[in-house]
N, CA, C and O atoms as a GROMACS GRO file, in nm:
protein
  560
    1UNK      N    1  -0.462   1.273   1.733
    1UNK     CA    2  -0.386   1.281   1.608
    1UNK      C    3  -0.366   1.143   1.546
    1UNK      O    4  -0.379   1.124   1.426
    2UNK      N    5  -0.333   1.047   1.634
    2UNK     CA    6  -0.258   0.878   1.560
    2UNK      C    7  -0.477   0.856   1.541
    2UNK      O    8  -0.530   0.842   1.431
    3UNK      N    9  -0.533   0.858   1.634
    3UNK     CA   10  -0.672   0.791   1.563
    3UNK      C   11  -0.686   0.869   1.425
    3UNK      O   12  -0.701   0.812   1.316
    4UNK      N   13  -0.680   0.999   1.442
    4UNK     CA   14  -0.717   1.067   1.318
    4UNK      C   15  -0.663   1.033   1.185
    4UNK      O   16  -0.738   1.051   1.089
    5UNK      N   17  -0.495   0.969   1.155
    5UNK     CA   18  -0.460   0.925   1.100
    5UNK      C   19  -0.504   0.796   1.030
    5UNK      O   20  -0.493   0.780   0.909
    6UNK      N   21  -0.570   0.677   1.140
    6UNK     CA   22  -0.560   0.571   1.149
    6UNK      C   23  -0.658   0.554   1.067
    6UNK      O   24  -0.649   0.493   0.960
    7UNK      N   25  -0.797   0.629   1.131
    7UNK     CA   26  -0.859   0.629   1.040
    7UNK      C   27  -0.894   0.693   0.882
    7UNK      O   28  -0.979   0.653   0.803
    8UNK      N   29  -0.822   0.780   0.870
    8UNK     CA   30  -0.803   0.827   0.768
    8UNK      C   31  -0.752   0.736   0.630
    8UNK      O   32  -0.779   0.739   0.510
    9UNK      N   33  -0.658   0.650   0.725
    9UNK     CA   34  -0.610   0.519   0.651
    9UNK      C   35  -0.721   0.450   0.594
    9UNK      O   36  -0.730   0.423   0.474
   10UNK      N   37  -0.826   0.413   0.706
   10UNK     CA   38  -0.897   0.272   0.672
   10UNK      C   39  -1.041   0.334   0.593
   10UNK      O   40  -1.130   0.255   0.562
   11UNK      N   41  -1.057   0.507   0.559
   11UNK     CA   42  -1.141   0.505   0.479
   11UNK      C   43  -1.089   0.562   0.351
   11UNK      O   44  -1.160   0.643   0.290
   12UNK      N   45  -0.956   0.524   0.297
   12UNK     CA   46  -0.929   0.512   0.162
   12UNK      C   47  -0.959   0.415   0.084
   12UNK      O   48  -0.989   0.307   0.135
   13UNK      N   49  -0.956   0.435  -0.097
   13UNK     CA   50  -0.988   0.318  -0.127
   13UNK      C   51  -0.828   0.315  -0.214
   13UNK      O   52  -0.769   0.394  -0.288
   14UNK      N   53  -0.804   0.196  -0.166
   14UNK     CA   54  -0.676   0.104  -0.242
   14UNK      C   55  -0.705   0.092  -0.404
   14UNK      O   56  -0.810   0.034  -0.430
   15UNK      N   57  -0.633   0.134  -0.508
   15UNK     CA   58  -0.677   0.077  -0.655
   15UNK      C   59  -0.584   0.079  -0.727
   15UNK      O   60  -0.488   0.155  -0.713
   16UNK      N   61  -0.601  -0.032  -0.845
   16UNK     CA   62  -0.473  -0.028  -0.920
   16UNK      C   63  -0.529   0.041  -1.042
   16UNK      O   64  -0.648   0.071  -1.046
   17UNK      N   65  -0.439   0.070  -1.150
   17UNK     CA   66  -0.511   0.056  -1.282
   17UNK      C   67  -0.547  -0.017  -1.360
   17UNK      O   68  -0.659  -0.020  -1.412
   18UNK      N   69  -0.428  -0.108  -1.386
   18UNK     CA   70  -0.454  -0.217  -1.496
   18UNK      C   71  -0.423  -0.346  -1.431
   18UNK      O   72  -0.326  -0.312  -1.362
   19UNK      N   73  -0.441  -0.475  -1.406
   19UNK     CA   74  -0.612  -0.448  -1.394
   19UNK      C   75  -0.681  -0.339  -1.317
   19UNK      O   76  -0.597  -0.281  -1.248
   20UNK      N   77  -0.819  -0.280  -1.300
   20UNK     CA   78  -0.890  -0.213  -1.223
   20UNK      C   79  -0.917  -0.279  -1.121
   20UNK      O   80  -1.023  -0.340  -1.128
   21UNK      N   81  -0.844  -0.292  -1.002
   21UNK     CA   82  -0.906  -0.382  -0.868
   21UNK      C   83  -0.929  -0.260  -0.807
   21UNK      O   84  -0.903  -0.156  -0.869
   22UNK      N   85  -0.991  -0.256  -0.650
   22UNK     CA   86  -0.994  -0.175  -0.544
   22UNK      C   87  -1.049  -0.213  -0.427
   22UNK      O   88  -1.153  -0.277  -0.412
   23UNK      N   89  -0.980  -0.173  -0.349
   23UNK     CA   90  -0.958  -0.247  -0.221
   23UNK      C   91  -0.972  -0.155  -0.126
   23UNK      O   92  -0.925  -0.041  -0.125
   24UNK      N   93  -1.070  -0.235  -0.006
   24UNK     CA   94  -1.142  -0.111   0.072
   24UNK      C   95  -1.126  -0.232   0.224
   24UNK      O   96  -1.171  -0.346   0.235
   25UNK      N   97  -1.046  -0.150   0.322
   25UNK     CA   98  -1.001  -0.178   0.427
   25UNK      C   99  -1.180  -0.261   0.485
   25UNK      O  100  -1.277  -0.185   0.495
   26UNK      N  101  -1.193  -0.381   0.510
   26UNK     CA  102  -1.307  -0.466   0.566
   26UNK      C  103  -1.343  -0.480   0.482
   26UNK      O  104  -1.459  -0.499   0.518
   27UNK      N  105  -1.347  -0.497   0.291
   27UNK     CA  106  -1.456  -0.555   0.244
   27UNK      C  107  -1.369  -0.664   0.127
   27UNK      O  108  -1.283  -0.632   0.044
   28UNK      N  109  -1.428  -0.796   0.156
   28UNK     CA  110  -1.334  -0.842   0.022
   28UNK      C  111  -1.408  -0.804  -0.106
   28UNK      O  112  -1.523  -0.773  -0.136
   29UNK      N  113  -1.273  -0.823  -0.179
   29UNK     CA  114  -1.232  -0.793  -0.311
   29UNK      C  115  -1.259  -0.876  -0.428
   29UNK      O  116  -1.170  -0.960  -0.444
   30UNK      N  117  -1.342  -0.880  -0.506
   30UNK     CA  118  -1.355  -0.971  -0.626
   30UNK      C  119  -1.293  -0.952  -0.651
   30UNK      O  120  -1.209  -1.033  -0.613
   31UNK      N  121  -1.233  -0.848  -0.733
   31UNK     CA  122  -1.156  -0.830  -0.870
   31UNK      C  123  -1.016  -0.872  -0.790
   31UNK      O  124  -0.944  -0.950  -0.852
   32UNK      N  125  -0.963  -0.822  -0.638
   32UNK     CA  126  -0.852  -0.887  -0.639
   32UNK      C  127  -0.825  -1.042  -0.623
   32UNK      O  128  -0.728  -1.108  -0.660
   33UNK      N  129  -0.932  -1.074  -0.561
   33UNK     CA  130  -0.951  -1.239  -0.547
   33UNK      C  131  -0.925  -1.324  -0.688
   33UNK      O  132  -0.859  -1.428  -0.696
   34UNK      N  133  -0.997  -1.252  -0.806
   34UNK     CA  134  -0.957  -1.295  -0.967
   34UNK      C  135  -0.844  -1.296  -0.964
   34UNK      O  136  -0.776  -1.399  -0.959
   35UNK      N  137  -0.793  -1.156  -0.967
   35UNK     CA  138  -0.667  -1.172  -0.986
   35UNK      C  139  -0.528  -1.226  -0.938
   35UNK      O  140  -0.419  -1.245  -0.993
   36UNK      N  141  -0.575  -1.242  -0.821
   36UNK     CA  142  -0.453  -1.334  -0.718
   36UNK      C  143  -0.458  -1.495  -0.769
   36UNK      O  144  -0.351  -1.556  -0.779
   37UNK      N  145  -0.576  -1.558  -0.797
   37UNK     CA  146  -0.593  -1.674  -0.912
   37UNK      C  147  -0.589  -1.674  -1.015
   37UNK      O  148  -0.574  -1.793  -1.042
   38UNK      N  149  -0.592  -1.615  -1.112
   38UNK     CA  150  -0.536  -1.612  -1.230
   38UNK      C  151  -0.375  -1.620  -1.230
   38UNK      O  152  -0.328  -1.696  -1.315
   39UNK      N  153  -0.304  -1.567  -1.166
   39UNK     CA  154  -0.145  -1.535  -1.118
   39UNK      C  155  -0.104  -1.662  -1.031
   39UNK      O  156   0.004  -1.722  -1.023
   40UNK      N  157  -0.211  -1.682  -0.977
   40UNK     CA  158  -0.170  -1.853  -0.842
   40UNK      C  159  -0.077  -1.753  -0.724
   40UNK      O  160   0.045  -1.761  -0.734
   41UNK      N  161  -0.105  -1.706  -0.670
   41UNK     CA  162  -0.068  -1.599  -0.574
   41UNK      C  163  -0.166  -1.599  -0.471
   41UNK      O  164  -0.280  -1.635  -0.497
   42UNK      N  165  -0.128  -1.558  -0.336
   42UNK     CA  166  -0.235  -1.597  -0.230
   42UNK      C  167  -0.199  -1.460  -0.122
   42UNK      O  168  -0.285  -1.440  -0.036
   43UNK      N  169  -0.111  -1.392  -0.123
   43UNK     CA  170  -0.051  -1.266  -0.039
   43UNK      C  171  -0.010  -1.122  -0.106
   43UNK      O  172   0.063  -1.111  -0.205
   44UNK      N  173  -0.053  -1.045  -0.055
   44UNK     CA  174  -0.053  -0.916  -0.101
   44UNK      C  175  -0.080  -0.848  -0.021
   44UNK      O  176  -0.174  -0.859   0.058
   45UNK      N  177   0.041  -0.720  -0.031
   45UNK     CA  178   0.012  -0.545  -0.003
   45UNK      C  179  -0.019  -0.462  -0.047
   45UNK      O  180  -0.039  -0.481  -0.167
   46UNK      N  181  -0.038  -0.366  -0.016
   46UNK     CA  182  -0.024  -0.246  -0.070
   46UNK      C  183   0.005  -0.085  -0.009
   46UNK      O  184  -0.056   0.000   0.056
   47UNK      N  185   0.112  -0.099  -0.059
   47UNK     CA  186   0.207   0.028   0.022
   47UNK      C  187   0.255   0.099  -0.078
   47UNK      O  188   0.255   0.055  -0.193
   48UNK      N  189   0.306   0.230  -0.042
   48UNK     CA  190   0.377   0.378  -0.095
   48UNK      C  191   0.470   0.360  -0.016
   48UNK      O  192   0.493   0.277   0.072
   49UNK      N  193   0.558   0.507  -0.088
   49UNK     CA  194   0.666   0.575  -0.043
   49UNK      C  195   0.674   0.674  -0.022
   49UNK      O  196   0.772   0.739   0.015
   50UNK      N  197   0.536   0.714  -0.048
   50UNK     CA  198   0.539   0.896  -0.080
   50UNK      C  199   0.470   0.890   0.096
   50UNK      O  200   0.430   0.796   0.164
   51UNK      N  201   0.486   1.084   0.131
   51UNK     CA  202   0.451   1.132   0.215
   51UNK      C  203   0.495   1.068   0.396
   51UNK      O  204   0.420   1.066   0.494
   52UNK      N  205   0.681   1.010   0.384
   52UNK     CA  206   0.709   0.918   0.521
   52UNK      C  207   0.636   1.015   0.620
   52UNK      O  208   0.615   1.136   0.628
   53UNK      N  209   0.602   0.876   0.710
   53UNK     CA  210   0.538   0.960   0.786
   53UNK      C  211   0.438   1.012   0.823
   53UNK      O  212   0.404   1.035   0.939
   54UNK      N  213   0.347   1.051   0.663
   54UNK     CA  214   0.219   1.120   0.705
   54UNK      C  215   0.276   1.261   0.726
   54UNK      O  216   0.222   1.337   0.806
   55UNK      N  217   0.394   1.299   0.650
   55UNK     CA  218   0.432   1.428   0.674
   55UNK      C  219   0.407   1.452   0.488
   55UNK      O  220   0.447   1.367   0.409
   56UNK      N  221   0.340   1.573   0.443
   56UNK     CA  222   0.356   1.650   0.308
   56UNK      C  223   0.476   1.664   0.254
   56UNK      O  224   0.563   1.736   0.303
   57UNK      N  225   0.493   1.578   0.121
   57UNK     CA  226   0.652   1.627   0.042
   57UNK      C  227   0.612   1.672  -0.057
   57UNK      O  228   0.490   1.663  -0.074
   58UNK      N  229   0.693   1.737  -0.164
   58UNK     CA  230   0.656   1.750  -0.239
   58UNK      C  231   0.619   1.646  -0.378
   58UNK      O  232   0.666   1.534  -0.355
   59UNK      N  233   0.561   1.652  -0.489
   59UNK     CA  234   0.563   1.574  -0.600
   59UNK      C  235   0.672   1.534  -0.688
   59UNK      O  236   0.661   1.467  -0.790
   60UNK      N  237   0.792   1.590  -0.629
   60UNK     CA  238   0.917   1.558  -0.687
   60UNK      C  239   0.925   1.458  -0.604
   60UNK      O  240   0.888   1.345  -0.637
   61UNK      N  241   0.973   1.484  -0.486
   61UNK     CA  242   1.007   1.432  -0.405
   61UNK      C  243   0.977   1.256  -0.396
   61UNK      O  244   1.044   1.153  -0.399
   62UNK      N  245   0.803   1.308  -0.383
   62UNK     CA  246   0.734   1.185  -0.413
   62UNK      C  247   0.745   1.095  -0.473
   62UNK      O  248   0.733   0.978  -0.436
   63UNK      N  249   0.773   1.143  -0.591
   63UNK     CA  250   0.782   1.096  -0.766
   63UNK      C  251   0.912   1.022  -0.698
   63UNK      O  252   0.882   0.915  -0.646
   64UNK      N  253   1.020   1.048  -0.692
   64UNK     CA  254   1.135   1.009  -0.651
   64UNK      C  255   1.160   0.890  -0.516
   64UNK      O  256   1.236   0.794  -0.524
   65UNK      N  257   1.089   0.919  -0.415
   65UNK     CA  258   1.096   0.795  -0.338
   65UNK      C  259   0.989   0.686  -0.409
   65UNK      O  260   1.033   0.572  -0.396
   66UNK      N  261   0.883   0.690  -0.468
   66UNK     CA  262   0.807   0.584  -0.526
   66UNK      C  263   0.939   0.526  -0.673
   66UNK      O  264   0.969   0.408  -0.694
   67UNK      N  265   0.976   0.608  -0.725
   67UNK     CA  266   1.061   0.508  -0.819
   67UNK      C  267   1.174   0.427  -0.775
   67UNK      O  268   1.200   0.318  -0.826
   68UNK      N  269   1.270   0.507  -0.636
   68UNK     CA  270   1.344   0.363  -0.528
   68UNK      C  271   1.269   0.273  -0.513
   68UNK      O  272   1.327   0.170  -0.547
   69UNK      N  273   1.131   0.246  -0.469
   69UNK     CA  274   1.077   0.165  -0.428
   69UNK      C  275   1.018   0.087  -0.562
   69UNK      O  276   1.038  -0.033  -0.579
   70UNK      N  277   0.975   0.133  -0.614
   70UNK     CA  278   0.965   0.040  -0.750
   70UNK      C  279   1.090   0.007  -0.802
   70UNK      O  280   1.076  -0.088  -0.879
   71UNK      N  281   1.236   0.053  -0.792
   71UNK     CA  282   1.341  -0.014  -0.878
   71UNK      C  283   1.374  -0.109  -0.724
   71UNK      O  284   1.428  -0.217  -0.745
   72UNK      N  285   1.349  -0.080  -0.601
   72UNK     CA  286   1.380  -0.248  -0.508
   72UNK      C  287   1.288  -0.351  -0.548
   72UNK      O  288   1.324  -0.466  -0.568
   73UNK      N  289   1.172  -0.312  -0.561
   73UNK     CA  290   1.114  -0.407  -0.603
   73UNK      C  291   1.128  -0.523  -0.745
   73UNK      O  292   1.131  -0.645  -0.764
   74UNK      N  293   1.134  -0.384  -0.828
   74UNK     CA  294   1.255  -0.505  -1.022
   74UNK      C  295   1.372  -0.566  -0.934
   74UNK      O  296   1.376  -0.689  -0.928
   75UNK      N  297   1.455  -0.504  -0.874
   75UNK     CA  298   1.563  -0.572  -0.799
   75UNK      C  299   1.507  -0.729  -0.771
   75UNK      O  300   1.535  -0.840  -0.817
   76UNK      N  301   1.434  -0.688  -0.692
   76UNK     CA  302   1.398  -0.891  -0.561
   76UNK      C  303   1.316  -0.936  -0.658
   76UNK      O  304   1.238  -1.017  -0.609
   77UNK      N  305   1.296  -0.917  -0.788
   77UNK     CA  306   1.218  -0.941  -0.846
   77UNK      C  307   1.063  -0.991  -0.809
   77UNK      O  308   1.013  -1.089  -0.865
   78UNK      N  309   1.014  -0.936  -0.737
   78UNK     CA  310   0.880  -0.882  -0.661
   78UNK      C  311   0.748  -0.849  -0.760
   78UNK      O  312   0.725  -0.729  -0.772
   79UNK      N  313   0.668  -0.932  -0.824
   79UNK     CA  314   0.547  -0.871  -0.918
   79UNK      C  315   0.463  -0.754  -0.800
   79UNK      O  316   0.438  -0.763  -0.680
   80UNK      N  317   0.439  -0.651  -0.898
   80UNK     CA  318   0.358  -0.569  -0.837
   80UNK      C  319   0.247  -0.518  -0.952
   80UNK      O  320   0.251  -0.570  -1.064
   81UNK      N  321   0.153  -0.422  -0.923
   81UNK     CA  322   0.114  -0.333  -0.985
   81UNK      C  323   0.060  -0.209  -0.952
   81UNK      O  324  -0.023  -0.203  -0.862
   82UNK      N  325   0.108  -0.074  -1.034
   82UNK     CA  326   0.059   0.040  -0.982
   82UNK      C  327  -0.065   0.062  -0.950
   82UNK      O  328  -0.164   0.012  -1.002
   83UNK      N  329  -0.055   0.185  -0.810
   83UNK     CA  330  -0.203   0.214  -0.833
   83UNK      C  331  -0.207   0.313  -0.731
   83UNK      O  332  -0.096   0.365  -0.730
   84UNK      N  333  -0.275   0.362  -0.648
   84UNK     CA  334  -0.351   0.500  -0.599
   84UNK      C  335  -0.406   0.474  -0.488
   84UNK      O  336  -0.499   0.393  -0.496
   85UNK      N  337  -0.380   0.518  -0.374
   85UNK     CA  338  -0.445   0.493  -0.265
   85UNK      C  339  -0.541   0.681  -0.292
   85UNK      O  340  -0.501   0.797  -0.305
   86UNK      N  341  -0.618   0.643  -0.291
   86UNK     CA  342  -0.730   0.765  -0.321
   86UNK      C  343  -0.766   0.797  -0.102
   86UNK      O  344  -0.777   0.701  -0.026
   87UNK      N  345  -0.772   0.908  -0.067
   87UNK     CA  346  -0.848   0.925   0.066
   87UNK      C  347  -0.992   0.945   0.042
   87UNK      O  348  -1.053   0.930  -0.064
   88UNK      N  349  -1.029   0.975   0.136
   88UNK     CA  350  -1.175   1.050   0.159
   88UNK      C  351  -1.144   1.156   0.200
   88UNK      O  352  -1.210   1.233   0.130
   89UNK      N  353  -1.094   1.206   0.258
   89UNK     CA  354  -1.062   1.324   0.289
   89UNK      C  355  -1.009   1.414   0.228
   89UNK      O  356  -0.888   1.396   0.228
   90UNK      N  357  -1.041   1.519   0.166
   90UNK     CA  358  -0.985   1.583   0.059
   90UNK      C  359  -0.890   1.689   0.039
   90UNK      O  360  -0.826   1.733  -0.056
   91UNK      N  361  -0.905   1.719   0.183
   91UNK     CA  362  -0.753   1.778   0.184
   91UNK      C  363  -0.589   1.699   0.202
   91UNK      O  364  -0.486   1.749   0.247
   92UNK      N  365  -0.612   1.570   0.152
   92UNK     CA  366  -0.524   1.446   0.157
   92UNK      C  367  -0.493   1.451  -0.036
   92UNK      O  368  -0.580   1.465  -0.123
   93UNK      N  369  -0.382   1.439  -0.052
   93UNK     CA  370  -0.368   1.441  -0.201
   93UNK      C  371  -0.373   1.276  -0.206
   93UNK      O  372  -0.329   1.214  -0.109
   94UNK      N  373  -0.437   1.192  -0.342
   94UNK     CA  374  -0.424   1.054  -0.353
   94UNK      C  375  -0.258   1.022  -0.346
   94UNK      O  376  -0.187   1.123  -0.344
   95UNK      N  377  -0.208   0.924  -0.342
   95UNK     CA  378  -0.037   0.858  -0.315
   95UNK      C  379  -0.062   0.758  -0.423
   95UNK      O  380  -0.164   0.689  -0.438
   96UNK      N  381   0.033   0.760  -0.488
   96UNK     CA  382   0.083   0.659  -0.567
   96UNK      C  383   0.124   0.587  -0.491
   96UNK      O  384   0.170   0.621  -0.383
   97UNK      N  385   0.111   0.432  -0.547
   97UNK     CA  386   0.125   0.339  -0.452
   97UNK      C  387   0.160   0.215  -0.541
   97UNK      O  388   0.160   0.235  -0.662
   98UNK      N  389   0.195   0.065  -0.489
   98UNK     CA  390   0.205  -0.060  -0.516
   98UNK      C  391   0.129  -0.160  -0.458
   98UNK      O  392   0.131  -0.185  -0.338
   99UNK      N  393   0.061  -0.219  -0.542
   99UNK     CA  394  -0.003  -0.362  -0.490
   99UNK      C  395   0.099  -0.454  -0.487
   99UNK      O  396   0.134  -0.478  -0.603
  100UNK      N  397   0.168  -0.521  -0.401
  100UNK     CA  398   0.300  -0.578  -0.396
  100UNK      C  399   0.211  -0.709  -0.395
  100UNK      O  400   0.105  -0.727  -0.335
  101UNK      N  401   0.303  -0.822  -0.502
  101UNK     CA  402   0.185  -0.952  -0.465
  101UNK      C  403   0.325  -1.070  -0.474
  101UNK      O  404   0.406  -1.078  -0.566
  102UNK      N  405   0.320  -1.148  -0.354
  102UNK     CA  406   0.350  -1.256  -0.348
  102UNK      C  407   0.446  -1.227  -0.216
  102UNK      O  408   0.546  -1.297  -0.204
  103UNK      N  409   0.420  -1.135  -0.127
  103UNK     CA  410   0.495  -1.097  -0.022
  103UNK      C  411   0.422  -1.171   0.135
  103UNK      O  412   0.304  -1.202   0.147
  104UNK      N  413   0.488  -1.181   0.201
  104UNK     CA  414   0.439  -1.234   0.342
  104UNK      C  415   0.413  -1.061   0.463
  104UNK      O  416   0.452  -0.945   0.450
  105UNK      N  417   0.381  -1.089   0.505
  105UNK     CA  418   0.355  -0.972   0.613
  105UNK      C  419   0.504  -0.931   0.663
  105UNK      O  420   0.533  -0.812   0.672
  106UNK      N  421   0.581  -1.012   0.689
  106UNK     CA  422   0.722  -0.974   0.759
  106UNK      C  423   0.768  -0.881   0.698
  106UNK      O  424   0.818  -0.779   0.746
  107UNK      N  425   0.750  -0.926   0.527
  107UNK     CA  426   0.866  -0.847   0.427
  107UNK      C  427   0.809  -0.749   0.435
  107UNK      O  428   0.865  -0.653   0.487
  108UNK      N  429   0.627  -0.736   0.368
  108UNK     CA  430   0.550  -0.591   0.386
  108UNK      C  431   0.587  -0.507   0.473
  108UNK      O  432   0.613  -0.399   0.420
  109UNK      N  433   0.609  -0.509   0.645
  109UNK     CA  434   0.634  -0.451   0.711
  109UNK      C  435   0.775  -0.391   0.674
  109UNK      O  436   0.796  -0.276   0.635
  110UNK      N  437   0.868  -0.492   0.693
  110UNK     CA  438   0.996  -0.438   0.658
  110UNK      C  439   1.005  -0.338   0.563
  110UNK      O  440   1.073  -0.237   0.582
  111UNK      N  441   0.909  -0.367   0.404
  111UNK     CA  442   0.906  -0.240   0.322
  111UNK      C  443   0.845  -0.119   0.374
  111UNK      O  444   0.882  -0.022   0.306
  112UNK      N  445   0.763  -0.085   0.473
  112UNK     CA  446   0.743   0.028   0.521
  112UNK      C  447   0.802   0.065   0.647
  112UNK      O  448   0.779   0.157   0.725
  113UNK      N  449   0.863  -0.004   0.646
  113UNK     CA  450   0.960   0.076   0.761
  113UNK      C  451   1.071   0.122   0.712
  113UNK      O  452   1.140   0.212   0.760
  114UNK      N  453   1.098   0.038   0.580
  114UNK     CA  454   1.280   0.112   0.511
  114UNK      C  455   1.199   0.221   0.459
  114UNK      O  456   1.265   0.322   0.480
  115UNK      N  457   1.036   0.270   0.373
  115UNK     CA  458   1.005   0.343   0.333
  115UNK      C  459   0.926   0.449   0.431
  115UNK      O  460   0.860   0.536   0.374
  116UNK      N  461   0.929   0.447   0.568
  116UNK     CA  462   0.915   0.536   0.645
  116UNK      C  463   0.732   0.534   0.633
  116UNK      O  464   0.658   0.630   0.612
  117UNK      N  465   0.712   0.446   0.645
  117UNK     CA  466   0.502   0.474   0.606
  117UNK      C  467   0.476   0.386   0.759
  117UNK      O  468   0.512   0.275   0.798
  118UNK      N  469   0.397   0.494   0.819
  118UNK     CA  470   0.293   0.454   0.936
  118UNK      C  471   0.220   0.337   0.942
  118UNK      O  472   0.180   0.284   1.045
  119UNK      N  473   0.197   0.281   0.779
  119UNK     CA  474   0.098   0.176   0.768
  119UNK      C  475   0.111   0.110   0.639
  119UNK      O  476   0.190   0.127   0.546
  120UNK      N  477  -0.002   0.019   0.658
  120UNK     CA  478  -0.007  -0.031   0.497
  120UNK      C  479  -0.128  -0.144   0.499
  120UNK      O  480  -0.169  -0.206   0.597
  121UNK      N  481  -0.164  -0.150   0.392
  121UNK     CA  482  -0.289  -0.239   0.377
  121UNK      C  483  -0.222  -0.411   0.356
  121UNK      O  484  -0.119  -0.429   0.292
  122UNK      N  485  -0.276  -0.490   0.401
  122UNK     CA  486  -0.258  -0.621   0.369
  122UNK      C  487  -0.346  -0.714   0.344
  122UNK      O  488  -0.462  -0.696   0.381
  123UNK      N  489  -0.305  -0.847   0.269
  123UNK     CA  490  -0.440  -0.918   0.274
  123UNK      C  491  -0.374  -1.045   0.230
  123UNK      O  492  -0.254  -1.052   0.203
  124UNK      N  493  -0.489  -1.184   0.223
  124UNK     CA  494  -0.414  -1.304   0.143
  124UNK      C  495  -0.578  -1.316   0.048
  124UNK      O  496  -0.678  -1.243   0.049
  125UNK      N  497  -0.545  -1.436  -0.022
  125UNK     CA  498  -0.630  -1.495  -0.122
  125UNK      C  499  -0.781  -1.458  -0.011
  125UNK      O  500  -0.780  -1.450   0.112
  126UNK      N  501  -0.890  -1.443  -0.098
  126UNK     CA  502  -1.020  -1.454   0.011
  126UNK      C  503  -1.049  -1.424   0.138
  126UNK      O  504  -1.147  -1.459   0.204
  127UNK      N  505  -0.967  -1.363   0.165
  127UNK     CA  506  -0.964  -1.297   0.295
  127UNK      C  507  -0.980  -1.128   0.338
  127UNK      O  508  -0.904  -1.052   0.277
  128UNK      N  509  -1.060  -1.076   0.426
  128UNK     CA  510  -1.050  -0.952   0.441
  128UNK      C  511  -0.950  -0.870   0.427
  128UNK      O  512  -0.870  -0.873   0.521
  129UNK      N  513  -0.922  -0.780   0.322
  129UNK     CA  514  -0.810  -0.638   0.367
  129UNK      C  515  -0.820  -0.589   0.502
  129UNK      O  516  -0.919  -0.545   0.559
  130UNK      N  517  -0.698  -0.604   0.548
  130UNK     CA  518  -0.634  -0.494   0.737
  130UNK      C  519  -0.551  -0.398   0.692
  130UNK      O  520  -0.471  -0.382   0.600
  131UNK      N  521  -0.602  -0.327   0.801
  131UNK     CA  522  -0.452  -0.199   0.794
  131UNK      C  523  -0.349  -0.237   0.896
  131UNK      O  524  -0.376  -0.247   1.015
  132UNK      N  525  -0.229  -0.256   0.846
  132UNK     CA  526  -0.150  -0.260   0.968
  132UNK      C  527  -0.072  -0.187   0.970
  132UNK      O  528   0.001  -0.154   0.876
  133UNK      N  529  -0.074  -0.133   1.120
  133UNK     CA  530  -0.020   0.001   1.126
  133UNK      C  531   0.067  -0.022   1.263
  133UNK      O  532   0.101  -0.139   1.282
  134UNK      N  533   0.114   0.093   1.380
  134UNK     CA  534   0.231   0.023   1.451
  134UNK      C  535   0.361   0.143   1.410
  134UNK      O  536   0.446   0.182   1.491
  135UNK      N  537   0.355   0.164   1.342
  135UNK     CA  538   0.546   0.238   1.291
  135UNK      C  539   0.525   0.377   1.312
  135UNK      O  540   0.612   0.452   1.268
  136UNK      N  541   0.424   0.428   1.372
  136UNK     CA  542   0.436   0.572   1.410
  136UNK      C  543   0.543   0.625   1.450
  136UNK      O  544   0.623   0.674   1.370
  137UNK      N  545   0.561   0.624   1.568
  137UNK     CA  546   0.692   0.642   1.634
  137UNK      C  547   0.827   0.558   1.606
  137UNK      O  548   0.925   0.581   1.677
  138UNK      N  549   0.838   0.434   1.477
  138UNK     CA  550   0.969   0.336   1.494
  138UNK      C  551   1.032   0.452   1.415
  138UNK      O  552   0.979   0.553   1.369
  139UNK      N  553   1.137   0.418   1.411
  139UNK     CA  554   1.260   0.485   1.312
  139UNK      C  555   1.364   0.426   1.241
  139UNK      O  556   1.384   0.309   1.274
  140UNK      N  557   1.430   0.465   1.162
  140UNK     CA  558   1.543   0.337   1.109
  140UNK      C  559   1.670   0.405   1.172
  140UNK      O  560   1.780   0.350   1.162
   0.00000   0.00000   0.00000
């Protein structure tokens, strides 16, 4: 079950809209590499709120924990931008999601653990996207 997950993770593709980046767990990223220099930014995530767990909520629901997490983020005043973690797997609905940029790994983590997510993609300037994952079993 946790491999099945795990990997399920690492063959999504990460994307925002505006700009159009996308981000694929082992391959770097032009378009995000542009964009992390253009901004002078060198660290970035990308995490949801929807589905804690890896358990099915509904689209309210969803809708509703992704806008907490986007109004903490205006809070710490945190640049982000929307976007879609799309699966491969198609009985997986895509998740709205955040490219969180200018965060360190500590904080990333910390945001998915207050937001209950198994995982999350990370990366810095020129460097490969990881999944880091780990919070299966933590709890708050």
């Amino acid at each position: 079950m946790i491999e099945s997950l795990i990997n399920s993770y690492k063959e999504t593709t990460y994307t925002t809209y505006n700009p159009k980046i996308e981000i694929i767990i082992g391959e770097n990223s032009n378009a995000l590499n542009l964009y992390l220099k253009k901004i002078d930014e060198k660290l970035w995530a990308f995490i949801t709120a929807e589905n804690p767990r890896s358990r099915p909520f509904s689209k309210e629901n969803n809708s509703l924990r992704n806008q907490v997490l986007e109004t903490y983020l205006i809070k710490k005043n945190i640049h982000y931008l929307k976007g879609l973690g799309i699966p491969k797997d198609k009985n997986w609905e895509p998740e709205n999601s955040f490219l969180i940029v200018g965060v360190n790994k500590k904080s990333a983590e910390e945001i998915a653990i207050t937001f209950e997510q198994n995982a999350f993609v990370y990366g810095e300037y020129n460097k490969t996207p990881e999944l880091v994952y780990g919070y299966l079993h933590q709890s708050r």
